[in-house]
MDAnalysis code that builds the backbone (N, CA, C; Angstrom):
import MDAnalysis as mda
import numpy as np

u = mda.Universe.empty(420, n_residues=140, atom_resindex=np.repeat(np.arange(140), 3), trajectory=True)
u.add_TopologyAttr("name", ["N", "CA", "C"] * 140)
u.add_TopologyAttr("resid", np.arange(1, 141))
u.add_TopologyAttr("resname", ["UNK", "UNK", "UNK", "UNK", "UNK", "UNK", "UNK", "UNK", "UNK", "UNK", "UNK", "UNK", "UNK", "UNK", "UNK", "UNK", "UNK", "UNK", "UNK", "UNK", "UNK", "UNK", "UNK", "UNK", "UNK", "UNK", "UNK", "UNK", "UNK", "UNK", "UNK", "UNK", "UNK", "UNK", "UNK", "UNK", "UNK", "UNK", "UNK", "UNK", "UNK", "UNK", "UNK", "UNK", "UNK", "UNK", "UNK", "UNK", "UNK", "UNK", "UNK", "UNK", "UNK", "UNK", "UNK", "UNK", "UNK", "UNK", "UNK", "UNK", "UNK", "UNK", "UNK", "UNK", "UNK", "UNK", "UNK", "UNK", "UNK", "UNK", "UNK", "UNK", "UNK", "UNK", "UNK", "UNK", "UNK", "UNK", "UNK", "UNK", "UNK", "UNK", "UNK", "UNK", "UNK", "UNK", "UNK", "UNK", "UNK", "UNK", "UNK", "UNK", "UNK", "UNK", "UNK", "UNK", "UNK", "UNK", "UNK", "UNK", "UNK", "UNK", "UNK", "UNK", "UNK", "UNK", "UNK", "UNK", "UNK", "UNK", "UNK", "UNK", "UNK", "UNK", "UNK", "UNK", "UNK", "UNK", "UNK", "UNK", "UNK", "UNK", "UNK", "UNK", "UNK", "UNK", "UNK", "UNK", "UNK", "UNK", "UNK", "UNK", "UNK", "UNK", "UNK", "UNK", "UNK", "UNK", "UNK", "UNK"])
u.atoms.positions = np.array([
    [20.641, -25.810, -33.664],
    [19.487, -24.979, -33.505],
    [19.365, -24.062, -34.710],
    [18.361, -23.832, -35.100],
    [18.159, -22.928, -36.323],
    [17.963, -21.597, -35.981],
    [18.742, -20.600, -36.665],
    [18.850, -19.153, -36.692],
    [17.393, -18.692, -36.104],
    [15.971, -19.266, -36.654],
    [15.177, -18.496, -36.100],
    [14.624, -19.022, -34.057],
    [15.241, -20.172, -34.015],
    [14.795, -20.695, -32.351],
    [16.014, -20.059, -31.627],
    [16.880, -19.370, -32.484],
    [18.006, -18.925, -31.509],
    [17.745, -17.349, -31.276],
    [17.059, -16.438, -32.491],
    [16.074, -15.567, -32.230],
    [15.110, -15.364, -31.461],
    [14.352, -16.510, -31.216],
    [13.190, -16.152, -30.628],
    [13.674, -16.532, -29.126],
    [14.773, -17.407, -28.646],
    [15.161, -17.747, -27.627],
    [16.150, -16.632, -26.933],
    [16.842, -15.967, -27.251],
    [17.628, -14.725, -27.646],
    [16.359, -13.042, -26.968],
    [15.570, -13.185, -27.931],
    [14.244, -12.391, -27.588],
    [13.623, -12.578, -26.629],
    [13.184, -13.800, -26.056],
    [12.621, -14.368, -24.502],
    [13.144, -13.553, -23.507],
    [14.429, -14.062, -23.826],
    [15.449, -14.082, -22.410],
    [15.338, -12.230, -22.253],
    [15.640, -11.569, -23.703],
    [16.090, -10.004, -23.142],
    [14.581, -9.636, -22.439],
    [13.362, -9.649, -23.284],
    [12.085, -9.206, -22.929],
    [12.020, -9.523, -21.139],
    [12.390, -10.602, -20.973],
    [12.502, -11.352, -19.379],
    [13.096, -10.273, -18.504],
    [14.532, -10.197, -19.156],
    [15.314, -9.580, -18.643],
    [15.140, -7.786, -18.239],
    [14.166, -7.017, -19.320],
    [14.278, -5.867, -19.168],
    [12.684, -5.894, -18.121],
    [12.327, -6.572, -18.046],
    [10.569, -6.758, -17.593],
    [11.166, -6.756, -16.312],
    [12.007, -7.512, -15.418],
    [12.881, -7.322, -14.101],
    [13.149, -6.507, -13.980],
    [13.823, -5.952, -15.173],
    [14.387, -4.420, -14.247],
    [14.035, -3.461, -14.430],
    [12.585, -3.174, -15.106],
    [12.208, -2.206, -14.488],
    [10.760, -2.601, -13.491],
    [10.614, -3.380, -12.868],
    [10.042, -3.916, -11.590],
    [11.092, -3.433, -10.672],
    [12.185, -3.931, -10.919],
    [13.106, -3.282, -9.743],
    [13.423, -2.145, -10.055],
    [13.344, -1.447, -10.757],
    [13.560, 0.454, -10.847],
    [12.165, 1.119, -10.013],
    [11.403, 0.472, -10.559],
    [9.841, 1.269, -9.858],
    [9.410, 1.048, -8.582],
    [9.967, -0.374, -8.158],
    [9.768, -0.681, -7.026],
    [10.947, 0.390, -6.066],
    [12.238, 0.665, -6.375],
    [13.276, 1.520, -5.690],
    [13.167, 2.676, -5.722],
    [11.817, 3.411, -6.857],
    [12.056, 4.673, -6.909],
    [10.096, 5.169, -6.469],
    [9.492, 4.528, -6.134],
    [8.114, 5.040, -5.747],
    [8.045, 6.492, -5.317],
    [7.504, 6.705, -5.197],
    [7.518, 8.210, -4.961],
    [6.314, 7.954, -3.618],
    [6.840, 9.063, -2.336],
    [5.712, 9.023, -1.254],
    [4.799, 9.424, -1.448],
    [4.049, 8.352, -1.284],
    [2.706, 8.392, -0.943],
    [2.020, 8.819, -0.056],
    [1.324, 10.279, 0.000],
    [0.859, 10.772, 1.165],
    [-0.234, 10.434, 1.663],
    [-0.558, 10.026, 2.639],
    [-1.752, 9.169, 3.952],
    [-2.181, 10.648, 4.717],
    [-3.014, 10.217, 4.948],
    [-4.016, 11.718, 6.129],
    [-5.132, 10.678, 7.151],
    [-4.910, 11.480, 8.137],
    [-5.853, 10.302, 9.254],
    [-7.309, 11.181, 8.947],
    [-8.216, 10.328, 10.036],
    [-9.359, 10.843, 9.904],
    [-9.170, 11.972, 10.840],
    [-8.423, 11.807, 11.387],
    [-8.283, 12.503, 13.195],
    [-7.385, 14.257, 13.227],
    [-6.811, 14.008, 11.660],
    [-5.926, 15.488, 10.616],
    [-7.244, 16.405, 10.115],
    [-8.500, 16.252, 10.374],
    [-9.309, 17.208, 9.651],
    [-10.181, 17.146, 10.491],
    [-10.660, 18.524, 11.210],
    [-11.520, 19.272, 12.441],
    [-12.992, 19.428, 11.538],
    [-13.721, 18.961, 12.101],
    [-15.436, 19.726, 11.790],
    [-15.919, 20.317, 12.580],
    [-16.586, 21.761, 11.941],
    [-16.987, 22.379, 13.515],
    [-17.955, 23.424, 12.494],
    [-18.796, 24.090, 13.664],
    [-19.901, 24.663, 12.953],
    [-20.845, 23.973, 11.918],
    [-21.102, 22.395, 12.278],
    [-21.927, 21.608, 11.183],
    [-23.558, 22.201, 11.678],
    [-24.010, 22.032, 10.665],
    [-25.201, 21.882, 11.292],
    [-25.883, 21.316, 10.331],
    [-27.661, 20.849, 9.562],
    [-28.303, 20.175, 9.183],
    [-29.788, 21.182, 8.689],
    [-30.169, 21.350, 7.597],
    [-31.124, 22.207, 7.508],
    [-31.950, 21.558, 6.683],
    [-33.086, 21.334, 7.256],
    [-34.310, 21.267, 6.283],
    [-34.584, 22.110, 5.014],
    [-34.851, 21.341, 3.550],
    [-35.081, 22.780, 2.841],
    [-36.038, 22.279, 2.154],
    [-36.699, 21.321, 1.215],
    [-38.056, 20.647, 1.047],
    [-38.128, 19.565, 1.675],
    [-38.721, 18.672, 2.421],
    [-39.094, 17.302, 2.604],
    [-38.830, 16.272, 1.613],
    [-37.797, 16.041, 1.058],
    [-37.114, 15.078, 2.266],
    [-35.573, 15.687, 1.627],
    [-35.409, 16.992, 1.163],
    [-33.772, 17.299, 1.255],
    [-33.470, 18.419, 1.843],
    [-32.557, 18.092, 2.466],
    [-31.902, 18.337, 3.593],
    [-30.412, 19.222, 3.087],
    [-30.088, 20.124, 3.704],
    [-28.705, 21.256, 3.435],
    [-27.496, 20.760, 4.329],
    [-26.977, 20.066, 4.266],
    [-25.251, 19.969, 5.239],
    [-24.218, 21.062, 5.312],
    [-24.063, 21.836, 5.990],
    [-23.112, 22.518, 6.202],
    [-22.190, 22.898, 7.491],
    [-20.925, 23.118, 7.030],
    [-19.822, 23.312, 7.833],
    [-18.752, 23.866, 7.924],
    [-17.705, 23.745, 8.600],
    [-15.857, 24.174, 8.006],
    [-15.522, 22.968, 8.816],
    [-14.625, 22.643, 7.319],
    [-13.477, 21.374, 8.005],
    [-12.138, 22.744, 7.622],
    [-11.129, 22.144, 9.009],
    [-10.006, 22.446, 9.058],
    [-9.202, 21.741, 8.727],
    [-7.913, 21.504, 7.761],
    [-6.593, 20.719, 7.480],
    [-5.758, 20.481, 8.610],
    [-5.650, 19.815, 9.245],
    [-4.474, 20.066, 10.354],
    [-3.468, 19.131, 10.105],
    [-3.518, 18.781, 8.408],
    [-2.140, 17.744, 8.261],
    [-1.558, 18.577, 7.169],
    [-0.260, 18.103, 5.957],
    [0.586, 18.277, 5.610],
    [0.263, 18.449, 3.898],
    [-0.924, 17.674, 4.094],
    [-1.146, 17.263, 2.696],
    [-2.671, 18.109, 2.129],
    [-2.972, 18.661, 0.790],
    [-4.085, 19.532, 0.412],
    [-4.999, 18.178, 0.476],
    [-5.961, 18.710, 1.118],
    [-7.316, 17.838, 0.784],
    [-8.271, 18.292, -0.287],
    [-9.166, 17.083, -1.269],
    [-9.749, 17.649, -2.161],
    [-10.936, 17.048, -2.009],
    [-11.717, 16.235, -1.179],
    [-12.922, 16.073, -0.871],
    [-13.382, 15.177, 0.521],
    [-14.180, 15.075, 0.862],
    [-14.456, 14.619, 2.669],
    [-16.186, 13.955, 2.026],
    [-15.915, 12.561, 2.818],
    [-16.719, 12.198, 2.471],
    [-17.640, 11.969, 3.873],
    [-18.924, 11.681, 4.313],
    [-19.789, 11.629, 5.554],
    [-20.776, 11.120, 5.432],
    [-20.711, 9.803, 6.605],
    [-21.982, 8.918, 6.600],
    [-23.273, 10.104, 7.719],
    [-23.908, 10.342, 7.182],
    [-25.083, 11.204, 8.034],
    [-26.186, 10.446, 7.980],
    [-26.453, 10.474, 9.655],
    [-27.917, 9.332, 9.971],
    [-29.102, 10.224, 10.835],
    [-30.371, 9.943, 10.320],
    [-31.498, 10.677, 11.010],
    [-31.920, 9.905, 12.039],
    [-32.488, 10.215, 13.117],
    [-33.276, 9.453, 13.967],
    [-34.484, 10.167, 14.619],
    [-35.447, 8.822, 15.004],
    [-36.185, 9.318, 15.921],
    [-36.166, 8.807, 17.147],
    [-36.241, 9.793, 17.678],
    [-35.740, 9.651, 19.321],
    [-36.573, 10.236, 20.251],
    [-36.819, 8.865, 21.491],
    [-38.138, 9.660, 22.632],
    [-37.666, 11.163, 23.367],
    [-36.089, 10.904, 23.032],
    [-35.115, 12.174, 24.211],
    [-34.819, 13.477, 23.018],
    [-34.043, 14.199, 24.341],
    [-33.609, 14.926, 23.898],
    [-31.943, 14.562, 22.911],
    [-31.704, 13.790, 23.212],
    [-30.244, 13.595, 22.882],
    [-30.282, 12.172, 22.065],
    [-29.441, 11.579, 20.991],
    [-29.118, 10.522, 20.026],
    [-28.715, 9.409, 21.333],
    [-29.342, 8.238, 21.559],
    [-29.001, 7.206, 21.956],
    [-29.361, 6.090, 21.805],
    [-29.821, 4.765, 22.934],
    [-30.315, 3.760, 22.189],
    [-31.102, 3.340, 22.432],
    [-32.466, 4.456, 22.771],
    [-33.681, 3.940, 21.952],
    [-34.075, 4.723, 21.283],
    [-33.437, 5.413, 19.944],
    [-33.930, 6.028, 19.127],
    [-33.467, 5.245, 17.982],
    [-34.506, 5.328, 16.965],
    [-34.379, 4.736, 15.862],
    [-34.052, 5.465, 14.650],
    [-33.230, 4.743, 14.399],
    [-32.573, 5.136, 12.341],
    [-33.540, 5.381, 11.571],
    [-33.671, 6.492, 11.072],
    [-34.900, 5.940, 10.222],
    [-34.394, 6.780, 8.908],
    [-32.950, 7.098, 8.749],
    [-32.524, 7.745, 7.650],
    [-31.113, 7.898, 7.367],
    [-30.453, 6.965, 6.129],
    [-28.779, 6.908, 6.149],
    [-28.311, 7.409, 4.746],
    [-27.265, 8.340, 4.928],
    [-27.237, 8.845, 3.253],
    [-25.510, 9.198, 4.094],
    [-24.604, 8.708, 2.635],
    [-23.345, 9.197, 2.407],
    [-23.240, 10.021, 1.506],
    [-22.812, 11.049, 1.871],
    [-22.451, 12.462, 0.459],
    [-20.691, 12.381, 0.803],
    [-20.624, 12.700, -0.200],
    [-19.440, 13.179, -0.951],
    [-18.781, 14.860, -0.778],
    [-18.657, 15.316, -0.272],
    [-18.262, 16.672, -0.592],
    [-17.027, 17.407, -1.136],
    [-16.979, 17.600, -2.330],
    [-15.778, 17.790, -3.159],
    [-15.268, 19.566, -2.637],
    [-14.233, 19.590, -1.946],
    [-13.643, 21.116, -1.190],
    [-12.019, 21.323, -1.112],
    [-11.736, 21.882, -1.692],
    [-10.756, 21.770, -1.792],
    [-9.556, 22.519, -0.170],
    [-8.725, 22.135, 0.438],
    [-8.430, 22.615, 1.558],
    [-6.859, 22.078, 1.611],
    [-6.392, 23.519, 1.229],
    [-4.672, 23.047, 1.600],
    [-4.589, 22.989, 3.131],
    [-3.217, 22.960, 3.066],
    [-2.561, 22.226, 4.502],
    [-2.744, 23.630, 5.415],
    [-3.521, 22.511, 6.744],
    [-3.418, 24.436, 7.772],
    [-4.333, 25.074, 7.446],
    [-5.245, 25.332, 6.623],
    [-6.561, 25.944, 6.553],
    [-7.899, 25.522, 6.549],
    [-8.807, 26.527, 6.657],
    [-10.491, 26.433, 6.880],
    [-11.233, 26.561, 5.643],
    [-12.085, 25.567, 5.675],
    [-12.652, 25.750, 4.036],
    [-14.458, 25.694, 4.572],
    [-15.003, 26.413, 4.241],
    [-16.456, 26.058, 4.075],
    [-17.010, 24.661, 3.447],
    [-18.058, 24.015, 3.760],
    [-18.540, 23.220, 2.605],
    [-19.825, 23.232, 2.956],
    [-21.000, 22.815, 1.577],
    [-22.175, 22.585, 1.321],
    [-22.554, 21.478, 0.690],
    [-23.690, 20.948, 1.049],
    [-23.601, 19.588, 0.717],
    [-25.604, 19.281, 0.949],
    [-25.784, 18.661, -0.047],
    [-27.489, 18.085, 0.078],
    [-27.511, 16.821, 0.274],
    [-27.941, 16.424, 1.078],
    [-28.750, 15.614, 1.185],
    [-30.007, 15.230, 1.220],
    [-30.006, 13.900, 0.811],
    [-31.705, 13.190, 0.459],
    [-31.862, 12.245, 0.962],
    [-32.902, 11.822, 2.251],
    [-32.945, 10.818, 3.231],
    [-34.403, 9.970, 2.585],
    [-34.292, 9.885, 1.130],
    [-34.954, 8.780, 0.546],
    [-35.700, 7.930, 1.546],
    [-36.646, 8.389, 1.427],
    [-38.125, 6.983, 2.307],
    [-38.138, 7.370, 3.525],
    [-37.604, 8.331, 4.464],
    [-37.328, 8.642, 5.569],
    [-39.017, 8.732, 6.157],
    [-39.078, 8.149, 7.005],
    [-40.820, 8.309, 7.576],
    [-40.675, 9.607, 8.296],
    [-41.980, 9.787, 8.625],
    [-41.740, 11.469, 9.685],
    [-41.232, 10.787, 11.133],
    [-40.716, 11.429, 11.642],
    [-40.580, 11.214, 13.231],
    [-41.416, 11.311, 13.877],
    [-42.096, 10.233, 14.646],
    [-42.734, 9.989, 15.866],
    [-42.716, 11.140, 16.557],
    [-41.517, 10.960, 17.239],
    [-41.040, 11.913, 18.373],
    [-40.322, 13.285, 18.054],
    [-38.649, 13.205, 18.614],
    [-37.485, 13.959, 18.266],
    [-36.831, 13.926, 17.108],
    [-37.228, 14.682, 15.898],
    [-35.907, 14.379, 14.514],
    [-34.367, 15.106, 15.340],
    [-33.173, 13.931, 15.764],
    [-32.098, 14.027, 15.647],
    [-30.878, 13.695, 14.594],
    [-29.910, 14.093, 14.525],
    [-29.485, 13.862, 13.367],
    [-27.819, 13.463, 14.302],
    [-26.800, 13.198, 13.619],
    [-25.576, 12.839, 13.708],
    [-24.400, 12.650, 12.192],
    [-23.492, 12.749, 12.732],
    [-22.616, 12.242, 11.320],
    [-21.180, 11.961, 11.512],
    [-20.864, 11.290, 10.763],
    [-19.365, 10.744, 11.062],
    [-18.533, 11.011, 9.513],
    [-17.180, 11.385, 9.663],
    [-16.554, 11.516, 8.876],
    [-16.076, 10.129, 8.445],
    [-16.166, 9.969, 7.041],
    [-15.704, 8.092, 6.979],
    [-14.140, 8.038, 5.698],
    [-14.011, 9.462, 4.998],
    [-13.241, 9.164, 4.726],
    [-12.832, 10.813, 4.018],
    [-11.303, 10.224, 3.978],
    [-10.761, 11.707, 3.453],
    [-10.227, 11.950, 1.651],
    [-10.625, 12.364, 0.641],
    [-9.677, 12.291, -0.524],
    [-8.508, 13.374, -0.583],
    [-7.997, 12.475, -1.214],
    [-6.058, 13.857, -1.587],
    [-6.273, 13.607, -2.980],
])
């Protein structure tokens, strides 16, 4: 074999060799990864404010009730029109917008947030404008 195929064969093998181990160093040393349920952060005092046609004011306090600082909450919010008094099923969607709300909220505390929304194409309501919203996801 010639000096340079015993080089480059020589070079394979270590490159191989150090590429393993540190797959197996990173894989043994990960660091925890902190998870938060949807079910760790309280909303309360929301409410929904008209402020020109067709944007709309979101506001609230989410509470932390997990371990880990939260740094934004994200929320699918849907309009309807509805014959009742109350959101059910014969009222119709007639408006879906996800915002983002960037808030920062360590562990165990109450944070305010504000948030606009714009229910783009939203027709007027027939009837009842009701509104609803669901928390869909949490950032750390």
């Amino acid at each position: 074999m010639r000096l340079i195929q015993k080089t480059l064969l020589i070079s394979t093998g270590l490159f191989v060799v150090v590429v393993i181990g540190l797959l197996v160093y990173f894989e043994n040393n990960k660091e925890f990864e902190p998870t938060i349920s949807i079910d760790d952060v309280e909303i309360r005092n929301e409410y929904l404010k008209l402020r020109e046609f067709p944007y709309w004011t979101f506001v609230g306090e989410a509470k932390n009730n997990s371990s880990t600082t939260v740094d934004s909450l994200s929320f699918k919010i849907r309009a309807y029109d509805c014959p009742t008094d109350t959101v059910g099923p014969d009222c119709e969607i007639i408006g879906e917008e996800v915002v983002n709300t960037y808030v920062t909220i360590p562990e165990g505390q109450v944070r305010r947030f504000v948030d606009m929304v714009t229910f783009t194409d939203m027709p007027v309501p027939k009837n009842e404008f009701k509104w609803a919203y669901e928390l869909i996801n949490i950032g750390l």
